[in-house]
VEXBALUM-601730 format. One record per residue (C-alpha): residue number from 1; residue in one letter; x, y, z. Coordinates in Angstrom, 1 decimal, m for minus. Layout:
BEGIN
<node><logu>NUM</logu><nulo>A</nulo><x>X</x><y>Y</y><z>Z</z></node>
...
//
This chain:
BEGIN
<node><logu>1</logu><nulo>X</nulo><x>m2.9</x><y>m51.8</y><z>m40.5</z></node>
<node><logu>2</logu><nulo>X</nulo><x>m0.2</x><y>m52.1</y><z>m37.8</z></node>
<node><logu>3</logu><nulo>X</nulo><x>0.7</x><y>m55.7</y><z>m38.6</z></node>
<node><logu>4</logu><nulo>X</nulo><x>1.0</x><y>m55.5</y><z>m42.0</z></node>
<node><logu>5</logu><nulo>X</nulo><x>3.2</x><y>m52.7</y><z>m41.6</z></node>
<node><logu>6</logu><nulo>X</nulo><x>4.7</x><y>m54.6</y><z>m39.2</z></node>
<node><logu>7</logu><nulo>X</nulo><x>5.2</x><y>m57.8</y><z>m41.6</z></node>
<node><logu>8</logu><nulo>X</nulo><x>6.0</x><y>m55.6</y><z>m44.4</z></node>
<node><logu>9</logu><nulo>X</nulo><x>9.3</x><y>m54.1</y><z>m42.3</z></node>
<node><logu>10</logu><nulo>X</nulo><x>10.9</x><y>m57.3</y><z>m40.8</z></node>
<node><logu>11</logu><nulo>X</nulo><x>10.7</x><y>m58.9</y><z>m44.6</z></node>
<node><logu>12</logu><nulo>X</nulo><x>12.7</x><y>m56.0</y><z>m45.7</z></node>
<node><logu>13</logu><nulo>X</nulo><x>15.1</x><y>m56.1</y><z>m42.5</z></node>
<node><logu>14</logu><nulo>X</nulo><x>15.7</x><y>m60.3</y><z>m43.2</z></node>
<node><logu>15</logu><nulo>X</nulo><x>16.0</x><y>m59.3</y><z>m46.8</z></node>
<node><logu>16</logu><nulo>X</nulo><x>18.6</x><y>m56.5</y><z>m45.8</z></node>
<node><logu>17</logu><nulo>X</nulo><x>20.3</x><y>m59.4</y><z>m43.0</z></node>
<node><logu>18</logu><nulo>X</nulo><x>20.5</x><y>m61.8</y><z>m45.4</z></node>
<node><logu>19</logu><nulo>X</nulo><x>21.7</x><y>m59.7</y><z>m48.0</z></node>
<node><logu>20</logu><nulo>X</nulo><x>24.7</x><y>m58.1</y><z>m45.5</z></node>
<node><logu>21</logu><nulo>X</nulo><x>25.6</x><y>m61.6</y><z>m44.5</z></node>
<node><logu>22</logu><nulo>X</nulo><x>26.1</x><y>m62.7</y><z>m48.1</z></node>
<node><logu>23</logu><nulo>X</nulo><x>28.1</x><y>m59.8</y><z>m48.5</z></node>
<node><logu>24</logu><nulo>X</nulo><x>30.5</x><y>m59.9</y><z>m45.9</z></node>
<node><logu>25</logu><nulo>X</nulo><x>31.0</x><y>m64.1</y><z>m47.0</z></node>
<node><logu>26</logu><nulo>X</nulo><x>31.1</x><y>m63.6</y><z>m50.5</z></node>
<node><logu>27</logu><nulo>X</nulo><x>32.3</x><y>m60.4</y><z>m51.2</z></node>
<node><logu>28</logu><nulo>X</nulo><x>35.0</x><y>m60.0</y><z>m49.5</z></node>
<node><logu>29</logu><nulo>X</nulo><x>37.3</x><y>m59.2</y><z>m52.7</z></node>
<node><logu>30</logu><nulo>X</nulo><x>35.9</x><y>m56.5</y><z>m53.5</z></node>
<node><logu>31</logu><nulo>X</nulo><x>36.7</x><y>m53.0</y><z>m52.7</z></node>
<node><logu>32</logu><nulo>X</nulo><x>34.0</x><y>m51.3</y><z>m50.6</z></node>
<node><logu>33</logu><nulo>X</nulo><x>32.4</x><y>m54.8</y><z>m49.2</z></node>
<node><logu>34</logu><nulo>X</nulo><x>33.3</x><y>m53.6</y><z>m45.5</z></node>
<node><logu>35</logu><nulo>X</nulo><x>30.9</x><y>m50.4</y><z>m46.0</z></node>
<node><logu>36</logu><nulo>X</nulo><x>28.5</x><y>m52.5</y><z>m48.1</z></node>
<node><logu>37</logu><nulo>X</nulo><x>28.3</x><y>m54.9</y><z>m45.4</z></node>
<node><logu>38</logu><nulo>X</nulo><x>27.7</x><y>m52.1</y><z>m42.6</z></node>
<node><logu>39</logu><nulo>X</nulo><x>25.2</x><y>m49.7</y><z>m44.8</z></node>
<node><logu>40</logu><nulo>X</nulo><x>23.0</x><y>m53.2</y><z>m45.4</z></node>
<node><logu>41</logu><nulo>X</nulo><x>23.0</x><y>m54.8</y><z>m41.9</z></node>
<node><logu>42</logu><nulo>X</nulo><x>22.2</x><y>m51.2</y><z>m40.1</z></node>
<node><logu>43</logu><nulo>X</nulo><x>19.7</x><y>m50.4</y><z>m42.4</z></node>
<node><logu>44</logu><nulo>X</nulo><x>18.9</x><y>m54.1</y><z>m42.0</z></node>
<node><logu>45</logu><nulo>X</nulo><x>18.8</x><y>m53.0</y><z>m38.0</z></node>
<node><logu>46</logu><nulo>X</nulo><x>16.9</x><y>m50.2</y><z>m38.6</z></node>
<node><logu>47</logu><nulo>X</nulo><x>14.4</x><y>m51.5</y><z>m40.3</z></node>
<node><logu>48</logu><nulo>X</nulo><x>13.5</x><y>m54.4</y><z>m38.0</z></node>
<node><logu>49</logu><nulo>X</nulo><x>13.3</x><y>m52.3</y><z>m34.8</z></node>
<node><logu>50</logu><nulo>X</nulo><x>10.6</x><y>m49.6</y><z>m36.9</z></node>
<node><logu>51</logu><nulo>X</nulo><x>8.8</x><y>m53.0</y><z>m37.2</z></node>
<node><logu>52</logu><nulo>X</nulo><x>9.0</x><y>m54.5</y><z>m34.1</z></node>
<node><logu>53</logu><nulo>X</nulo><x>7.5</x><y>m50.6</y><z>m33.1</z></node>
<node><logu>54</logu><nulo>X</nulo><x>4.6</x><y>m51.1</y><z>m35.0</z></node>
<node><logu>55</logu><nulo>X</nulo><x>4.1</x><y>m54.9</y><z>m33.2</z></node>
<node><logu>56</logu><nulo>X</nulo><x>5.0</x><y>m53.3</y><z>m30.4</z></node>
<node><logu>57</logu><nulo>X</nulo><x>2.1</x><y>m50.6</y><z>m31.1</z></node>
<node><logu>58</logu><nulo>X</nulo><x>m0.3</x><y>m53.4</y><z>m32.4</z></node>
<node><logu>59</logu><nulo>X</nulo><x>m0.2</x><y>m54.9</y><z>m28.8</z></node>
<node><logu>60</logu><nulo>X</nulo><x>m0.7</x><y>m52.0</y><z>m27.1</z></node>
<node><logu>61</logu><nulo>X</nulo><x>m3.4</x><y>m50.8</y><z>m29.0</z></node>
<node><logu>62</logu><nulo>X</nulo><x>m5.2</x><y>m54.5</y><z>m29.2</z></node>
<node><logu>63</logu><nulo>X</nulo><x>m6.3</x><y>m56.8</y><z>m26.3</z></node>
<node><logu>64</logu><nulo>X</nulo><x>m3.6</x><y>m58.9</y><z>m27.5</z></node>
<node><logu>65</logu><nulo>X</nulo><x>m1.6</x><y>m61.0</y><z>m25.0</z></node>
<node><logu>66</logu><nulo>X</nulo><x>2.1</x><y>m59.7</y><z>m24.4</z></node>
<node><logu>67</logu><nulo>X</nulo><x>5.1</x><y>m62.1</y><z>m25.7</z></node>
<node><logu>68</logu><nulo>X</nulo><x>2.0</x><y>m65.0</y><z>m25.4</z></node>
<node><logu>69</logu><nulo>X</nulo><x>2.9</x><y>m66.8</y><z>m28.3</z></node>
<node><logu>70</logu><nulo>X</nulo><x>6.7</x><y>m68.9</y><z>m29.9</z></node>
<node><logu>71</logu><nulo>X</nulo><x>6.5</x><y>m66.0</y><z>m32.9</z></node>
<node><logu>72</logu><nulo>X</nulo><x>6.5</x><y>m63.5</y><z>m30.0</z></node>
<node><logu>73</logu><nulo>X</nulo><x>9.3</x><y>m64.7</y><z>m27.9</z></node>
<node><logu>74</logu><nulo>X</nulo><x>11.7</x><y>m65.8</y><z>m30.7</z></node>
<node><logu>75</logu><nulo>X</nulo><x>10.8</x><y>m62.1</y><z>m32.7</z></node>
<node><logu>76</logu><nulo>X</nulo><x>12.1</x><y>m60.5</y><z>m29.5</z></node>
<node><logu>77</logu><nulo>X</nulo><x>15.4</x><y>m62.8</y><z>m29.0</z></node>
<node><logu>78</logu><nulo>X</nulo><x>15.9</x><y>m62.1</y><z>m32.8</z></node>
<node><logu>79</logu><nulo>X</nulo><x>15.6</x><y>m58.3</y><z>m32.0</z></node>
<node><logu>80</logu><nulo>X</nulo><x>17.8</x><y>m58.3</y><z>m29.3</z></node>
<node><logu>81</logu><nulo>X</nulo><x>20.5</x><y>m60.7</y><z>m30.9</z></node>
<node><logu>82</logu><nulo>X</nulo><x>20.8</x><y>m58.0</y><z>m34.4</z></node>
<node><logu>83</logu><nulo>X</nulo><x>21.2</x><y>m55.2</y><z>m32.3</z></node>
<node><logu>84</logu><nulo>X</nulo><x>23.5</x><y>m56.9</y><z>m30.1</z></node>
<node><logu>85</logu><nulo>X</nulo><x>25.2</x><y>m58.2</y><z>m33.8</z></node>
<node><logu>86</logu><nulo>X</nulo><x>25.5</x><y>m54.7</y><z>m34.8</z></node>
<node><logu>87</logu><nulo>X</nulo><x>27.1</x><y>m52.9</y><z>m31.6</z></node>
<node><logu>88</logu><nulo>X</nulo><x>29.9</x><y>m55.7</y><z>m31.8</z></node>
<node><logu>89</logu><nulo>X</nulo><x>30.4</x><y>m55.3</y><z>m35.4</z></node>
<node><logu>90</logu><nulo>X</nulo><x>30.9</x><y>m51.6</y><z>m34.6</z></node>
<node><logu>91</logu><nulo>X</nulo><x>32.8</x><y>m52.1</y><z>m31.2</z></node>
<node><logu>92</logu><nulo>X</nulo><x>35.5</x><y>m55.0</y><z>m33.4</z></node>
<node><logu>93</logu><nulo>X</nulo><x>37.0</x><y>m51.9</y><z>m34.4</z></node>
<node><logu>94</logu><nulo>X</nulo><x>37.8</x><y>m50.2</y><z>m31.3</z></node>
<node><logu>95</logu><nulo>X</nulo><x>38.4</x><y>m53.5</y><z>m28.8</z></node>
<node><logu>96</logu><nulo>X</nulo><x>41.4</x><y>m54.9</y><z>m27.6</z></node>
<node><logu>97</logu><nulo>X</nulo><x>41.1</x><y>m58.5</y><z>m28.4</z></node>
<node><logu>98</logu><nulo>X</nulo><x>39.8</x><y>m57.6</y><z>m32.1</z></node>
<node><logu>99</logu><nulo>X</nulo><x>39.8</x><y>m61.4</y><z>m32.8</z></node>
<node><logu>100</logu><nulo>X</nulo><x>37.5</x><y>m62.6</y><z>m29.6</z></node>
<node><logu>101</logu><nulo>X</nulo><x>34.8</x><y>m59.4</y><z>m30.9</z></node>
<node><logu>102</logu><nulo>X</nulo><x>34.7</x><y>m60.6</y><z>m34.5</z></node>
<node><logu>103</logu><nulo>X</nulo><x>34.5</x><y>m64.3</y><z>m33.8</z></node>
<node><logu>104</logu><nulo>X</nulo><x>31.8</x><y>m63.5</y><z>m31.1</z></node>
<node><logu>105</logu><nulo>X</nulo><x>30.1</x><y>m60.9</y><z>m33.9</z></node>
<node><logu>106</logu><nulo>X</nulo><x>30.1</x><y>m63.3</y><z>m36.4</z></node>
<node><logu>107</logu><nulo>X</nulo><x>28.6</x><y>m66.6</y><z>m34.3</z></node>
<node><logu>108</logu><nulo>X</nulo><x>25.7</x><y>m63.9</y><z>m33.4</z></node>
<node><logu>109</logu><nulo>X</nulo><x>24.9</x><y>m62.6</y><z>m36.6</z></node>
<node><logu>110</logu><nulo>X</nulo><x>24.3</x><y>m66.5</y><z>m37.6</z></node>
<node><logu>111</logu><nulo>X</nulo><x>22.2</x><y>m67.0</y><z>m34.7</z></node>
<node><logu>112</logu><nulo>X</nulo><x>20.6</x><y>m63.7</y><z>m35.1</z></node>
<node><logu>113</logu><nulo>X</nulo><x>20.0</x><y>m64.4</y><z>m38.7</z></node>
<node><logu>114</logu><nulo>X</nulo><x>18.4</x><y>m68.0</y><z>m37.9</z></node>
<node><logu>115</logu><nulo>X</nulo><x>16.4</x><y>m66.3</y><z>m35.4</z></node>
<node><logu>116</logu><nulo>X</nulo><x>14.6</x><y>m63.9</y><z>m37.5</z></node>
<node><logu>117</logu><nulo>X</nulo><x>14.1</x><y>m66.1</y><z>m40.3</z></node>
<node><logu>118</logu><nulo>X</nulo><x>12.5</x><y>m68.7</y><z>m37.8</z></node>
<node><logu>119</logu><nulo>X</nulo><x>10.2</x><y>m65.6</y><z>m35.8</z></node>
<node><logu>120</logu><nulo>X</nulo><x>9.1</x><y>m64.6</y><z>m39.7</z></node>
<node><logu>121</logu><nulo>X</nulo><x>8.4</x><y>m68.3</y><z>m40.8</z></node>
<node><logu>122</logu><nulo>X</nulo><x>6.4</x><y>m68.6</y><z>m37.1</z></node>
<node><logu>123</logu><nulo>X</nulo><x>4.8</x><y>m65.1</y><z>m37.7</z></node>
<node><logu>124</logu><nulo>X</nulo><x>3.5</x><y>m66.6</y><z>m41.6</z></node>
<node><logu>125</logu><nulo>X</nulo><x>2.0</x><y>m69.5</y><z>m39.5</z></node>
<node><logu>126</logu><nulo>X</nulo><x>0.7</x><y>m67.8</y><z>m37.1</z></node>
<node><logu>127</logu><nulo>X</nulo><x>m2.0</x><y>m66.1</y><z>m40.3</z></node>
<node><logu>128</logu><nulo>X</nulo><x>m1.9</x><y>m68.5</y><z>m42.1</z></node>
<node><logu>129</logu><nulo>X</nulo><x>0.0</x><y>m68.0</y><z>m45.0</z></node>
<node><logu>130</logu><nulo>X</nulo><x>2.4</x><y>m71.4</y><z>m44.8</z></node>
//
């Protein structure tokens, strides 16, 4: 029950990623898209680490090998990256060399983004469904 909770959170969080992304490229005339942008991708953020909890909890609970397989490895880089994505998103405002932050926030958010669409396409592999 774990990993399909599990499965059924980090679609939602690469839906809500992908959806913030698209927002902040191709939204940016209108009004609000700043907020839009930051309501998505942290609820985006949120969402992925409540399922990488209930992986997390799937391990622990199962005999399971820890981080043993690609899916594993590139989940957690793609965990790390979005939560490292968000805090500079946030921290752009307050820095002193705004432009070095947003560049930097934007580069990770595309990595981040390929990362968790490649630990998801690895994760359908890995039970078959491609």
């Amino acid at each position: 029950m774990l990993i399909i909770l599990h499965l059924v959170l980090m679609i939602a969080a690469v839906i809500c990623l992908i959806t913030g992304v698209g927002v902040a490229m191709f939204a940016r005339k209108r009004k609000n898209w700043l907020k839009l942008h930051k309501v998505i991708n942290t609820a985006g953020v949120i969402i992925g680490l409540a399922g990488a909890a209930m992986a997390f909890a799937n391990v622990v609970t199962s005999a399971v090998n820890h981080l043993s397989g690609l899916h594993h490895r590139v989940g957690l880089l793609a965990i790390l990256l979005f939560c490292f994505t968000l805090y500079l998103g946030f921290y752009s405002f307050k820095a002193a060399n705004k432009t070095t932050v947003r560049a930097t926030h934007r580069w990770s958010g595309r990595i981040s983004l390929i990362a968790m669409i490649t630990a998801l396409i690895l994760g359908l592999m890995m039970i078959g469904v491609l």
